[in-house]
Backbone bond lengths (Angstrom), bond angles and torsions (degrees), N, CA, C in turn:
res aa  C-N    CA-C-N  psi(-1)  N-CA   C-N-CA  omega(-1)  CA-C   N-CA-C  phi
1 X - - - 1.463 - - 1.529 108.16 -
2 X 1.613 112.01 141.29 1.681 99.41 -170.91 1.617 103.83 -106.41
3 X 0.737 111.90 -158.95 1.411 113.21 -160.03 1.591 110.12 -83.23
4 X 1.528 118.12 -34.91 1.985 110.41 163.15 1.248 112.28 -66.96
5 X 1.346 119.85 -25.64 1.458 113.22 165.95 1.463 127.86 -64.40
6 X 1.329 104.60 -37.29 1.781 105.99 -175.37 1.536 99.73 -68.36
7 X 1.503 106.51 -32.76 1.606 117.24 -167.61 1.780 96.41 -45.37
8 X 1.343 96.23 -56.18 1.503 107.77 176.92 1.232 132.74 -68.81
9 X 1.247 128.91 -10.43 1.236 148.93 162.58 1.416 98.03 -78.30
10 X 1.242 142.05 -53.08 1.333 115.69 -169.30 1.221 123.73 -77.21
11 X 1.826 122.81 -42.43 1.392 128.68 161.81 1.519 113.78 -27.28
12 X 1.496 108.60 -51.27 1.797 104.09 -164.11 1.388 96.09 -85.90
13 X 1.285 131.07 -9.26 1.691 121.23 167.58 1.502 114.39 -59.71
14 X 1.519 101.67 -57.98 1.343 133.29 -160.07 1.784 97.25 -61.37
15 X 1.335 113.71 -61.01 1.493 115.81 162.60 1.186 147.37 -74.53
16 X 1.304 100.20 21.87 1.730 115.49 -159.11 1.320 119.27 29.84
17 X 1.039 118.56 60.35 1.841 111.49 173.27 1.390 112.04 -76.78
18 X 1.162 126.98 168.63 1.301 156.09 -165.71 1.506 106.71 -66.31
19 X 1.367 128.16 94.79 1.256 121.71 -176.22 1.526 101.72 -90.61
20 X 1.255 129.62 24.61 2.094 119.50 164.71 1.907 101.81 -100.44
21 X 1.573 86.97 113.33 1.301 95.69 166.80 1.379 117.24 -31.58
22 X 1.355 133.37 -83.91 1.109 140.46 -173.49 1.592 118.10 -22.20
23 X 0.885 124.95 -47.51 1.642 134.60 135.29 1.431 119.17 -18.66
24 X 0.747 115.04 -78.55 1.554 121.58 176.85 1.601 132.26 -76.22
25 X 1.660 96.68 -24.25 1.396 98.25 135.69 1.704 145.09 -38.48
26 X 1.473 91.29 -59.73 1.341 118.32 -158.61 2.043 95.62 -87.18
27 X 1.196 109.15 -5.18 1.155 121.67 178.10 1.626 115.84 -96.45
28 X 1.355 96.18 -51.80 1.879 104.48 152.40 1.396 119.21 -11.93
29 X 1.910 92.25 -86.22 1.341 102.18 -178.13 1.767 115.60 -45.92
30 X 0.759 112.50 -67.05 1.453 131.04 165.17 1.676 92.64 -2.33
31 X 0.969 103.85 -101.06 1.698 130.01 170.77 1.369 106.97 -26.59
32 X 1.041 126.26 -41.48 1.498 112.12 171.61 1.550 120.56 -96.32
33 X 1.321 121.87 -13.68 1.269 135.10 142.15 1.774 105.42 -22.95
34 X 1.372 110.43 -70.71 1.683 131.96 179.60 1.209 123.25 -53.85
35 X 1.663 110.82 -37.94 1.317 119.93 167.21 1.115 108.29 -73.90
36 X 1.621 141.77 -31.81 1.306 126.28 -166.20 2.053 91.87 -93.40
37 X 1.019 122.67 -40.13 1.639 120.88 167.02 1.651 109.15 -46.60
38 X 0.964 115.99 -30.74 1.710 114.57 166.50 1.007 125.43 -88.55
39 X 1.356 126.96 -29.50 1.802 114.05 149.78 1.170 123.79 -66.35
40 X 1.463 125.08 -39.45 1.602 114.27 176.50 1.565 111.12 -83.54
41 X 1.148 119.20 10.49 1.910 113.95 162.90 1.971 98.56 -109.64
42 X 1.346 119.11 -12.96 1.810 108.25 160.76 1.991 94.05 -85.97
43 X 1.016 127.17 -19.96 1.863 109.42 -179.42 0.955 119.23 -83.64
44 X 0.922 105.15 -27.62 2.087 135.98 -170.83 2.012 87.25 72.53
45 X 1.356 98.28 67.66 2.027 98.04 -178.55 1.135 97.90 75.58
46 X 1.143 154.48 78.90 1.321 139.89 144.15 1.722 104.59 69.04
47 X 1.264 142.00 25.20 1.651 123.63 -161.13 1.604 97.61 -135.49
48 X 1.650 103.88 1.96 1.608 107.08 151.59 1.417 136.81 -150.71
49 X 0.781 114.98 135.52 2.081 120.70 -159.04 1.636 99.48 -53.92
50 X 1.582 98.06 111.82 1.498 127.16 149.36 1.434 124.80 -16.04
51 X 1.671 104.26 111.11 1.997 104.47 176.10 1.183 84.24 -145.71
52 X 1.445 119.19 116.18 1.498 129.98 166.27 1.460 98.68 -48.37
53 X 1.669 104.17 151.18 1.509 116.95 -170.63 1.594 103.05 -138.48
54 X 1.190 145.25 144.82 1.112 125.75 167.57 1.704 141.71 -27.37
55 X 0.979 110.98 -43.08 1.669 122.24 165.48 1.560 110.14 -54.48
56 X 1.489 114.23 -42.27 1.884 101.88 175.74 1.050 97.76 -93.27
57 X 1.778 141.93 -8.74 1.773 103.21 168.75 1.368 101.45 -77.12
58 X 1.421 128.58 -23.35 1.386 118.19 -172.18 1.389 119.75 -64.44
59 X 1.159 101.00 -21.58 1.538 107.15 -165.87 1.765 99.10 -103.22
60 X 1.124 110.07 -14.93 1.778 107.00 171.06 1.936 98.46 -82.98
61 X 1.014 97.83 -53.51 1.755 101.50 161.43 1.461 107.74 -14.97
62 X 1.795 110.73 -60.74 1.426 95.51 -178.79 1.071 151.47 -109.95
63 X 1.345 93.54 7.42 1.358 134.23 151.23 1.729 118.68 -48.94
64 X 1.513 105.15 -50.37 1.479 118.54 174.72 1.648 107.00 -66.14
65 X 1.775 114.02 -33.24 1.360 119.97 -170.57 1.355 102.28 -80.85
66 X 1.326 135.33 -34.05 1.364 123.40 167.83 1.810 122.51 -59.77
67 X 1.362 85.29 -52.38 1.993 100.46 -177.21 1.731 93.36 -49.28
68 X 1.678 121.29 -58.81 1.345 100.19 -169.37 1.497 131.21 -63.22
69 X 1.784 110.35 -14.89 1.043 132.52 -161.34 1.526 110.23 -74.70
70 X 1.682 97.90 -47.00 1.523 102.91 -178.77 1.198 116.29 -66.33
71 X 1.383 124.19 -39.61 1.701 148.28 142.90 1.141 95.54 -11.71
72 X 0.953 140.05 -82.82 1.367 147.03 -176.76 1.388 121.23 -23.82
73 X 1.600 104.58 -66.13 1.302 123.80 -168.38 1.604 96.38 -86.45
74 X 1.345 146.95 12.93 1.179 120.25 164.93 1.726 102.33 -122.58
75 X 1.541 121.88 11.08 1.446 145.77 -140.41 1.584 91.61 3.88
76 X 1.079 85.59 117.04 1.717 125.60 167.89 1.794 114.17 -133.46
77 X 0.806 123.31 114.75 1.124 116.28 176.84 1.571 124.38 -81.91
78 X 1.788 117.29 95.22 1.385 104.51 -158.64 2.207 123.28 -57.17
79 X 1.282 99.66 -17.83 1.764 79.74 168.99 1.526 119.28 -106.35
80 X 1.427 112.79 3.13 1.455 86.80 166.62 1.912 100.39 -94.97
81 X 1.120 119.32 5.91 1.426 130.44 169.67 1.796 108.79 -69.37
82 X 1.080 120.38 -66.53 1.169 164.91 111.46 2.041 88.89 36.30
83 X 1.884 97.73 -92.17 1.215 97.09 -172.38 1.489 96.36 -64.86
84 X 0.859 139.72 -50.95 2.032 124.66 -148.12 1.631 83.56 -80.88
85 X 1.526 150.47 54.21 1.204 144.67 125.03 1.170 120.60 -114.73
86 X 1.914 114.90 -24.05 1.635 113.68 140.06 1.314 121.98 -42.29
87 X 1.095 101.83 -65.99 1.837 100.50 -166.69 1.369 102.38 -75.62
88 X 1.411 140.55 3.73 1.498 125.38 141.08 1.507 138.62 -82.19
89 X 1.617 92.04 -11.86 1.251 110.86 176.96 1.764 107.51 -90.11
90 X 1.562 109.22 -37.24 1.491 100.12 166.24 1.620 145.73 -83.64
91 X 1.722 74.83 0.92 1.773 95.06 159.78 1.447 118.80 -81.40
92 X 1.746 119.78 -39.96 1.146 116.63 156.59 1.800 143.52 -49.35
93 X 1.226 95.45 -27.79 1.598 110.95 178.24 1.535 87.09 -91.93
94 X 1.220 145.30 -29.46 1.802 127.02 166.93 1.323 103.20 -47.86
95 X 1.320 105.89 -62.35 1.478 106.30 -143.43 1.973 110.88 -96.68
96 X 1.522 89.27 -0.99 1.772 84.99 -166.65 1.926 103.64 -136.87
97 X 1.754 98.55 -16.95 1.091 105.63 172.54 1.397 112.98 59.46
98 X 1.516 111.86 34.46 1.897 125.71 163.61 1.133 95.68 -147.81
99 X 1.118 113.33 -169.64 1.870 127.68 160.89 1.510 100.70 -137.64
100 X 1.202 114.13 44.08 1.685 120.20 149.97 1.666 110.88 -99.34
101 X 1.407 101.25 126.87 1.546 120.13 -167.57 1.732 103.13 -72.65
102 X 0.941 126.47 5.24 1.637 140.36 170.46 1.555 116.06 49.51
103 X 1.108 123.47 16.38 1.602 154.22 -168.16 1.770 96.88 -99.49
């Protein structure tokens, strides 16, 4: 576990949070629901060019706090996770020249 992870490991100790995935799943989405509601209220819909503002790093904040969280609870380690989806993704741009999984 690297060190934003333990970060996160100790908060949800310390506060007893909810260790059932499904929870924090379903909280994910949630959270990125918010992140995508905070770019289209900085575009006004897409009809003006994007400058992160405080409200979408906060809300990518928890977005990042869920992703590491679930990480957690299934121990995954998010960067060696991390690299082996680079180097599948830069095998795809070799050979297909996108990073759409074509599935």
């Amino acid at each position: 576990m690297n060190n934003i992870q333990e970060t996160v490991d100790r908060f949800t100790k310390k506060h007893q949070l909810s260790t059932e995935i499904h929870n924090w799943l379903i909280d994910l989405t949630s959270e990125v629901g918010e992140l995508c509601k905070e770019y289209n209220k900085a575009t006004d819909y897409g009809q003006k060019n994007f400058k992160a503002n405080k409200d979408f790093e906060m809300e990518l904040g928890d977005v990042f706090f869920s992703l590491l969280l679930i990480s957690n609870l299934i121990d995954i380690d998010v960067e060696e996770t991390l690299n082996k989806t680079i180097l599948k993704l830069k095998g795809r741009m070799r050979l297909k020249g996108n990073l759409g999984s074509g599935k």
